[in-house]
C-alpha positions as CSV (number, residue, x, y, z in Angstrom):
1,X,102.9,109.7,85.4
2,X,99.6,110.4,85.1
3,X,96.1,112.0,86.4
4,X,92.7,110.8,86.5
5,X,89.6,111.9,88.3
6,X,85.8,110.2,88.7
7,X,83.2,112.8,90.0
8,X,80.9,109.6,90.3
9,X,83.9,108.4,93.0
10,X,84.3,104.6,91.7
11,X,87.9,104.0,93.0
12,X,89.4,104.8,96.4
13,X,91.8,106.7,93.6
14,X,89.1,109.4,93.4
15,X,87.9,108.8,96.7
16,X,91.4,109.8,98.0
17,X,91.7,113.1,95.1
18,X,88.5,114.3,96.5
19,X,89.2,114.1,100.0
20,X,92.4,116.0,99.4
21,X,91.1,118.1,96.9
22,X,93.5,117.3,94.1
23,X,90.3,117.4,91.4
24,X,91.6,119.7,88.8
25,X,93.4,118.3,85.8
26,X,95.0,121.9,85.2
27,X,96.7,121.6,88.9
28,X,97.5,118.5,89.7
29,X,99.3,117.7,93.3
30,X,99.8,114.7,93.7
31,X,99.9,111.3,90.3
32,X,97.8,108.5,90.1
33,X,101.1,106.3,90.7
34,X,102.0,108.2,94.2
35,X,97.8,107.5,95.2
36,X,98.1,104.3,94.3
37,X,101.5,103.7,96.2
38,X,100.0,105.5,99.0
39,X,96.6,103.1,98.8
40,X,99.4,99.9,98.4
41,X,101.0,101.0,101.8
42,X,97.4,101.8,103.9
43,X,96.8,98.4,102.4
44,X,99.3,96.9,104.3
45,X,97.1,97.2,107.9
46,X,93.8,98.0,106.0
47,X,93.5,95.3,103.4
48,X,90.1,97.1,101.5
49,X,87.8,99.4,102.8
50,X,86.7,102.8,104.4
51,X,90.0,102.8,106.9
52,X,92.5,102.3,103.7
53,X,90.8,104.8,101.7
54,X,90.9,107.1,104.9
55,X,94.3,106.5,105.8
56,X,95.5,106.7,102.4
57,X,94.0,110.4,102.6
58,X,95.3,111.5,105.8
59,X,99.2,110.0,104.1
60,X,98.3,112.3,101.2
61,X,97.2,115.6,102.8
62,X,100.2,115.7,105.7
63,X,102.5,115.0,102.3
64,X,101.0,118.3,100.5
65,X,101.0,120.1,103.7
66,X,104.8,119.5,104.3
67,X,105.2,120.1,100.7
68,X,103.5,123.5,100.8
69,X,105.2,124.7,103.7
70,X,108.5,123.8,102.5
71,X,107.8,125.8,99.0
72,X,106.1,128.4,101.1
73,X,103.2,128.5,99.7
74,X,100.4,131.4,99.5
75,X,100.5,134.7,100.4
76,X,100.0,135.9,104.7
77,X,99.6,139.9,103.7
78,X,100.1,142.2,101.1
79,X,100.9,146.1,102.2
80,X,99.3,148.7,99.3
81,X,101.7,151.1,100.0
82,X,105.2,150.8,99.1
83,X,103.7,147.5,97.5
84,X,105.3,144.8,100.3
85,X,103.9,141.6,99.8
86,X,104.7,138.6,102.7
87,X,105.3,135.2,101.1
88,X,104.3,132.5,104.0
89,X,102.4,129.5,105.2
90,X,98.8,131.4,106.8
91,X,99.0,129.3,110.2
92,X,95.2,129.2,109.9
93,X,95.5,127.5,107.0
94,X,97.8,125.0,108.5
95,X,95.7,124.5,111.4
96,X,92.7,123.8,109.3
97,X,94.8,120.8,107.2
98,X,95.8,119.8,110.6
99,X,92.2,118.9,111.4
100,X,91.6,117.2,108.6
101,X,94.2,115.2,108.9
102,X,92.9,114.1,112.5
103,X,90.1,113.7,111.2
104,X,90.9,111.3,107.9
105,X,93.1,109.6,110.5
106,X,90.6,108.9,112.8
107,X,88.1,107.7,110.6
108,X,90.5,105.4,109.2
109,X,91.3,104.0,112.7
110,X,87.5,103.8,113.4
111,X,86.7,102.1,110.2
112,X,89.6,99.3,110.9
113,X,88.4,99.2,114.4
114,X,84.8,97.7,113.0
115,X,86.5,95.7,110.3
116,X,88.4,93.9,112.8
117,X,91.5,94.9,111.0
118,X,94.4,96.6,112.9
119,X,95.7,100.5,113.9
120,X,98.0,102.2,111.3
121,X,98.6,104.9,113.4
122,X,96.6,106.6,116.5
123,X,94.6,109.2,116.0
124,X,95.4,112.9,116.7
């Protein structure tokens, strides 16, 4: 497995880590293998392109959301007194990777739409 990263964006790799925000080599969330696997299977309706690069990105950042919220992820509130800190998923948070999400997905439909290419999924 491995991790690479362009700031110059030349592959729909880094095109993908930087939508998702998957940049830094010392925290890496997702391989290049699972991007490009991800790429392979948007390329399956999107052959090249803005809508495969876009879906590819909306796969990616649903996947690290469920994985988050499953490992519960980040901290909701920490009480000083009697030190109580709450583990959790902040629902802003979510909602916020939700939209983005909707909105990758979306430009990915709209992108195929003017390629002449067909619908992966619908947008949210």
């Amino acid at each position: 497995m491995s991790f690479s990263y362009d700031l110059s964006i030349p592959t729909e790799r880094d095109f993908v880590r930087l939508k998702i925000g998957d940049t830094d080599p010392t925290s890496v969330s997702l391989q290049n293998e699972e991007i490009d696997a991800l790429l392979a299977d948007a390329g399956l309706v999107y052959s090249t392109g803005p809508a495969r690069k876009y879906s590819a990105a909306a796969t990616a950042l649903g996947m690290l959301l469920t994985r988050w919220a499953s490992a519960g992820k980040g901290v909701v509130s920490i009480q000083v007194s009697r030190l109580n800190i709450h583990q959790g998923v902040d629902q802003s948070a979510v909602q916020a990777i939700e939209a983005e999400i909707a909105s990758l997905k979306a430009m990915a439909v709209a992108a195929g739409a003017a390629s002449g290419a067909g619908v992966l999924f619908e947008a949210m």
